[in-house]
N, C-alpha and C positions, 0 to 999 in steps of 0.2 A: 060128179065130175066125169068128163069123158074121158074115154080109155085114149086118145091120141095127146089129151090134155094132159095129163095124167103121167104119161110117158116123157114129154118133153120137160114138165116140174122137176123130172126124176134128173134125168141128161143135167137140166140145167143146175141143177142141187148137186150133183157130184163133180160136176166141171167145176164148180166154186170152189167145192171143197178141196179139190186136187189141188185148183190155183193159189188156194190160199194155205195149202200143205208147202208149196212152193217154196210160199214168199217167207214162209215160215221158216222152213230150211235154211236158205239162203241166210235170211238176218241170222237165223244161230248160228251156220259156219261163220257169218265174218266174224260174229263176237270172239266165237273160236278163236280165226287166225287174229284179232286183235289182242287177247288174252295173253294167247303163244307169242305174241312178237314182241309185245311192252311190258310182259312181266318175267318173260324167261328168255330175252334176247342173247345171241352167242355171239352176235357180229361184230361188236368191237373186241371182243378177245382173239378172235378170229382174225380180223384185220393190224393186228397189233402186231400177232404173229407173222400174219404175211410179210408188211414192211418191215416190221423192228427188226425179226430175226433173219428173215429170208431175204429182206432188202431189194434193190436195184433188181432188173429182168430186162437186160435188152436181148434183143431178139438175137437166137443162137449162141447166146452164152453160156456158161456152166452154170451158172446164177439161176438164168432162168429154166435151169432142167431142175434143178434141184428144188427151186421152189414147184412148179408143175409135182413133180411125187412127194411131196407132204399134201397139197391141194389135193389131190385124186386121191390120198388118203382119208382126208376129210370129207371130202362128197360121200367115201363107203362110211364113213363113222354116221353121218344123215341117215342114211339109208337107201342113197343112188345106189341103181342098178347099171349093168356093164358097164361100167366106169372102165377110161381105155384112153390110151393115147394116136392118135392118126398124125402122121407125118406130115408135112407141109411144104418140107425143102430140101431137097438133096444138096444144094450149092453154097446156101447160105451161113458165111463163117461164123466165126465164133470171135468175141474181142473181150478183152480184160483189162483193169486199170490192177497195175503192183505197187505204181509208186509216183508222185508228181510233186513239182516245187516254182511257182514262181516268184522273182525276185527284181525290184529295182537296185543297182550298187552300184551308181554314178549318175548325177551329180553327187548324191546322196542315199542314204538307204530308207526302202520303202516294200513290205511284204506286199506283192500283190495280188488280191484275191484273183483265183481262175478257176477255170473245170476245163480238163480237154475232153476236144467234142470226139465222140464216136469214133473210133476206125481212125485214128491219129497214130502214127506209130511212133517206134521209140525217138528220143535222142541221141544220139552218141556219148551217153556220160551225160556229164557236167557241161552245159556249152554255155558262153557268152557271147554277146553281140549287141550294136547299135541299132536304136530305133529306127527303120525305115518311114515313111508315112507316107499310104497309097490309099487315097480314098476310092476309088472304084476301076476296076477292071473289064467293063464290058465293052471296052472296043481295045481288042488284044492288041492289033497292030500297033497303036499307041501304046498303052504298057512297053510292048516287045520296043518297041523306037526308045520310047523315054530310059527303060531301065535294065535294058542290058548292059553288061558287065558293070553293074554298081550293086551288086545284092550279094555276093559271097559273104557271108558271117553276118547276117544281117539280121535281125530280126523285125517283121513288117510289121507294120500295123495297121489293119486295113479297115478303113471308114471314116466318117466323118466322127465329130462331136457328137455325141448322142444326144436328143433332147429332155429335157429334163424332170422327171414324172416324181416329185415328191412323197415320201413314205406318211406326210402329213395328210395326201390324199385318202379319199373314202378309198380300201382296198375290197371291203365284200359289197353284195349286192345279190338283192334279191328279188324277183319282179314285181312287180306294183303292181295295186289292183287296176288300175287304167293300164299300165300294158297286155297286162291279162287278155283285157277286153278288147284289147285291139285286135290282137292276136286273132282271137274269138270271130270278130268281126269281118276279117277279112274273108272274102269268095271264093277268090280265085288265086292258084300258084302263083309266086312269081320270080321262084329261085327254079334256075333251068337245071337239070341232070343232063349229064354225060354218059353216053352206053360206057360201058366196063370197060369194053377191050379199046376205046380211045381216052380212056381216062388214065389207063395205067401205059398207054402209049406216050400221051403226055408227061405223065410223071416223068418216066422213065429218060426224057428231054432232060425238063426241069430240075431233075434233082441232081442231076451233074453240068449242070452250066458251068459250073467252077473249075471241071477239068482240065481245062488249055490253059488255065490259070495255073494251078496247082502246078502242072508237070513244068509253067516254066518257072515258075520260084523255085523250083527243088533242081532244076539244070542248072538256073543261075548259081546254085549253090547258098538259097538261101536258109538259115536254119531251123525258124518256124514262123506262125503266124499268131496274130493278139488280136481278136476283136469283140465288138460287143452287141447290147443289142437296148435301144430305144425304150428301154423297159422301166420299173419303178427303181428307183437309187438303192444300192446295196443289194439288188438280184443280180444273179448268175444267170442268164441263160444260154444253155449251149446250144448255139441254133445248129439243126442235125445237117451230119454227112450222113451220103444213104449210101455209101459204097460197102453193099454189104454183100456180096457175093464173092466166091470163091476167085476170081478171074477180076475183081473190082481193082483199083488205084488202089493203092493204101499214100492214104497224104501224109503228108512230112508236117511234124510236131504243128499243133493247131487248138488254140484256147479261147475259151472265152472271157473277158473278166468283168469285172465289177465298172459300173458307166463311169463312176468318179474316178477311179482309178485310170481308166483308158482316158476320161477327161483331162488328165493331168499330163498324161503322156504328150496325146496328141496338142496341148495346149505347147508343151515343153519345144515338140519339136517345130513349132509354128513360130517359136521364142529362137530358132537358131543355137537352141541346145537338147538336141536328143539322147536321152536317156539310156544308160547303156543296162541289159537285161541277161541274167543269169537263168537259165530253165533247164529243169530236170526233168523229164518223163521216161517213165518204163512199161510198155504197156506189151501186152499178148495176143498173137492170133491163134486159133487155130481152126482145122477143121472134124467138128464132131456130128456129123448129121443130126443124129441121134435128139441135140437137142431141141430139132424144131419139131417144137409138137404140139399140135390141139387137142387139150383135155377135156374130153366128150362123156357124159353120163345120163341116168334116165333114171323114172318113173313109168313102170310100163304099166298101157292103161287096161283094162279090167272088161271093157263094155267088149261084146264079141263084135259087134259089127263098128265100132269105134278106133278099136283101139291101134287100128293099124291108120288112122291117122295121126298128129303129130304137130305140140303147140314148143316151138321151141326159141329158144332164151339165150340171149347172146351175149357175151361183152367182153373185152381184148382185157389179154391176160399181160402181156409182155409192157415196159416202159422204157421210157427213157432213164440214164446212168446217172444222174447228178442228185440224186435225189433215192427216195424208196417206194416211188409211183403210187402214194397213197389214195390223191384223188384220181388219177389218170395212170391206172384206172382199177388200185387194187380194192376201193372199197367197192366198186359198184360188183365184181366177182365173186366178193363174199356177201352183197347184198341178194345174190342171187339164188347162191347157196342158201343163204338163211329164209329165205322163201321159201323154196322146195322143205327146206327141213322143217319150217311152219305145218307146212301141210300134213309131211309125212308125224311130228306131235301131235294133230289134231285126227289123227288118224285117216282121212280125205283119201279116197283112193281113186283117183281121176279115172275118167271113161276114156281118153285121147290118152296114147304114149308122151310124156313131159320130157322133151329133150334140152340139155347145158350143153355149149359151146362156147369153152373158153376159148379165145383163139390164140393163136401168135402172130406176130409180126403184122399188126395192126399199122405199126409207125411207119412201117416201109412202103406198103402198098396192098394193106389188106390182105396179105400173104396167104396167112391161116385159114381167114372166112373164103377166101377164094378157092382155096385148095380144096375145102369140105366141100364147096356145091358144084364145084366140077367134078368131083368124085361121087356124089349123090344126085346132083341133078344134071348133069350133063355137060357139056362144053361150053364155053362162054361162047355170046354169038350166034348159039344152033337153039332150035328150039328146045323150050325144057322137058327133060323127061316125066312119063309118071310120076315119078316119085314125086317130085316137086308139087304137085297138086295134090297130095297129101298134107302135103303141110299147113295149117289152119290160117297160122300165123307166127310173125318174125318178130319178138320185141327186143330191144336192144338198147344197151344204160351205159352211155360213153359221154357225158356231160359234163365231169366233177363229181362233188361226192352231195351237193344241195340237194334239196326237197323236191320229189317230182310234183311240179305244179299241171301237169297237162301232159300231152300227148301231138306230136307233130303226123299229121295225117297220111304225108308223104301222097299228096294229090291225088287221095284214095276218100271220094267222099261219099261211094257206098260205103265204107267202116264209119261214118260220123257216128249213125245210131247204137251199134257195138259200143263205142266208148262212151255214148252221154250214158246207157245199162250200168256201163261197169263204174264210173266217176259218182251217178249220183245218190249211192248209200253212203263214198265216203267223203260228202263235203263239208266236214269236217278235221280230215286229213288234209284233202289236198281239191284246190279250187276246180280240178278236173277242165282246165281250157284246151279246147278241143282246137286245132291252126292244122288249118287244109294246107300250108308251104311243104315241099319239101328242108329237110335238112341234109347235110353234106357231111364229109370228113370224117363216117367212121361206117362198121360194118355192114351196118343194114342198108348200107347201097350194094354190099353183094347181094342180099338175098330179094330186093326190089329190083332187081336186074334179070332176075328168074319168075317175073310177076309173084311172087310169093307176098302177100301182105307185109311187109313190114313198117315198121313205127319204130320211132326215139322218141325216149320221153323226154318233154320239157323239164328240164332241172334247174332251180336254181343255182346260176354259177359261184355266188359266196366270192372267194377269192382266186377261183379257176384262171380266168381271163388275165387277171393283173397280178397275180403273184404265183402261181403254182404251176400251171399250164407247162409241163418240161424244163422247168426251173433247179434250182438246187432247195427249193424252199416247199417241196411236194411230201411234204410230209405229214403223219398222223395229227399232228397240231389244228392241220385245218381242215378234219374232219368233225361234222360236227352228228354226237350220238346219237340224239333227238331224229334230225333228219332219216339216218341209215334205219335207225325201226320204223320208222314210217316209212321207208320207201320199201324195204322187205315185205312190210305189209300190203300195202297197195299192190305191189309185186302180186303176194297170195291169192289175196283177192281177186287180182284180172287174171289169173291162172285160174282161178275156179268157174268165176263169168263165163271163160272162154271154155272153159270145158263142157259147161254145162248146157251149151248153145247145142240147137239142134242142127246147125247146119255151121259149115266152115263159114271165117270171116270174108265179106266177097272180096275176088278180087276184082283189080283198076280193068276199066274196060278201056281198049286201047283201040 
């Protein structure tokens, strides 16, 4: 054999051997992190904990600081490193529920279910009043024509009959193998993004449109307001006020109730006999900065020339009050944890620093995630600092609490081959559908806003959409355990994939 021949057998004999040391690794970490997540899972005791005892977390409350430090206590029981809190909002109040009562007690008596929404303030006592009924306000000058000096003692009721979405209906849902593939299928985007600083311009419109409304029922002298929302029979939803800043409106007593119940009303007063309404609320503001805080911690990575890169893991900490934000969004924060904590029991000591970012004030305008990458990466608008090119990748689990079935590509189709790597050892976990769309409405449009790779995973929504979604019905009940270790693990796993890559995931070329 010739010495050149000879030489290349050799090359080509040990490159096999490395590869197949590899592939070898790889299968025995996941059995690993599969091992660690479905025989010694912590996540539903954990999330049990979060809702049952520590309950509701709206954004600036006392509620939600308290739960934040037992959390940051449990990231160091894992084994997170600098575990820490970073600030997010010097303005943003604080609001509390002490005490509430709604009541029908004329023509006859009838309890009626409510929740007041957000930033509602007190009653005076015990007040009573007649039905008003104002189905829409969006040409004030009419309002102000129609119903000045007729609202003193009044209580309104604002909207229509709600339609009617039976409890007989299907309430979960999970995706079908042909939606999958649709998904799959598609080429090209075709949900548009909005830069940052015009999205939270608009918000900042939109989520006080009610204002000139508000201030004049409460000049009128009217007492509070009762409305509902088009939702399934016997849900609550409070659809939110976002006057959550130190300098905000605080509105005059404002509830949501039950569709049958508002149905009855508004049917009553359509009948030329308006229901007369007893309502009690006592609610608190104040202001604690203190409370608004994102709770940040790590796995710092080990490789010397890696480790000051940086794969980090997202998901909003804070909820809405009617409820104990199980799926939206407390289990997907301890699905995160229990990943990390995967790795750190299988002993995995990543090459890239592993950063969690729980945020706050998710509901309001991205608060939290905002605050962190203008603090880390720069100013919104300008281009992104350094740092930000550091970071590998953005993954983020704001879904519900279902089964991650896939990956939203967020119009990044140099990552398609990344994720079909990382989906296909476990397809038998999860179908891995890879959907070049972007998606909307939660944090990882901060950190794609910094060109930073980010992705949401496809979840299925179970009963997100039609029952839970900022309901009073967001509770552990429909969280389902199966799904949570399987999405902890999946979790693990694309935390190792992505470690394990020699080069960052690319970013969108713009």
């Amino acid at each position: 054999m010739k010495l050149k021949t000879s030489i290349a057998l050799f090359l080509f004999i040990g490159l096999s051997i490395n590869s197949y040391s590899q592939v070898t690794s790889a299968k025995n970490i996941l059995s690993e992190i599969r091992n660690a997540g479905f025989k010694n899972s912590e996540a539903m005791h954990r999330i049990s904990t979060l809702t049952d005892i520590y309950g509701q977390r709206l954004t600036g409350s006392r509620e939600y600081f308290k739960a934040a430090n037992w959390i940051s206590d449990e990231m160091k029981k894992v084994g997170l490193e600098n575990v820490h809190f970073e600030n997010y909002c010097s303005n943003c109040r604080g609001w509390s529920i002490q005490s509430f009562n709604v009541e029908m007690i004329a023509p006859n008596y009838m309890h009626i279910s409510a929740y007041p929404l957000a930033m509602s303030k007190s009653t005076n006592g015990i007040v009573s009043g007649e039905i008003i009924s104002i189905e829409r306000f969006s040409d004030m000058t009419k309002v102000q024509k129609e119903w000045s000096g007729k609202l003193k003692g009044k209580i309104i009721l604002l909207g229509k009959e709600p339609k009617k979405k039976s409890l007989l209906d299907t309430i979960e849902f999970r995706y079908s193998d042909k939606k999958l593939k649709q998904l799959e299928q598609q080429v090209t985007a075709k949900v548009k993004t909005t830069l940052l600083p015009e999205l939270f311009d608009k918000w900042e419109i939109e989520d006080k449109i009610n204002e000139p409304f508000l201030r004049f029922l409460e000049t009128e002298g009217a007492l509070a307001i009762l409305n509902t929302e088009s939702t399934y029979l016997g849900i609550l939803h409070p659809e939110e006020i976002y006057y959550y800043k130190d300098s905000d409106l605080k509105p005059l007593p404002y509830f949501t109730i039950m569709p049958e119940h508002f149905g009855r009303l508004y049917r009553m007063a359509k009948l030329n006999t308006p229901a007369t309404i007893r309502i009690n609320l006592q609610t608190e503001f104040y202001n604690e900065p203190e409370n608004n805080v994102n709770i940040i911690g790590e796995i710092t990575g080990n490789d010397a020339k890696l480790k000051s890169e940086s794969i980090l893991l997202g998901a909003h900490f804070d909820s809405w009050h009617a409820a104990t934000g199980a799926t939206d969004n407390g289990a997907n924060c301890i699905v995160l944890i229990e990943a990390l904590r995967i790795l750190k029991q299988i002993g995995y000591t990543p090459k890239r620093t592993i950063k969690i970012g729980l945020w706050g004030g998710e509901e309001q305008a991205f608060l939290g995630s905002a605050a962190y990458a203008k603090k880390h990466f720069g100013a919104l608008g300008k281009k992104p600092n350094t740092a930000s090119t550091k970071v590998s990748a953005y993954l983020n689990l704001d879904n519900g609490a279902g089964l991650i079935r896939g990956i939203h590509l967020q119009n990044n189709e140099l990552a398609r081959p990344v994720f079909e790597e990382i989906f296909a050892p476990i397809s038998n976990i999860s179908e891995g559908a890879i959907h070049i769309d972007n998606t909307l409405s939660t944090d990882h449009e901060t950190f794609d806003h910094y060109n930073i790779p980010s992705f949401q995973f496809i979840q299925d929504a179970l009963a997100y959409n039609t029952a839970t979604h900022h309901t009073n019905l967001d509770f552990l009940e429909y969280v389902h355990e199966d799904d949570v270790m399987k999405n902890a693990v999946i979790l693990a796993w694309t935390i190792y994939v992505l470690d394990n890559r020699k080069e960052k995931i690319p970013r969108k070329q713009k």
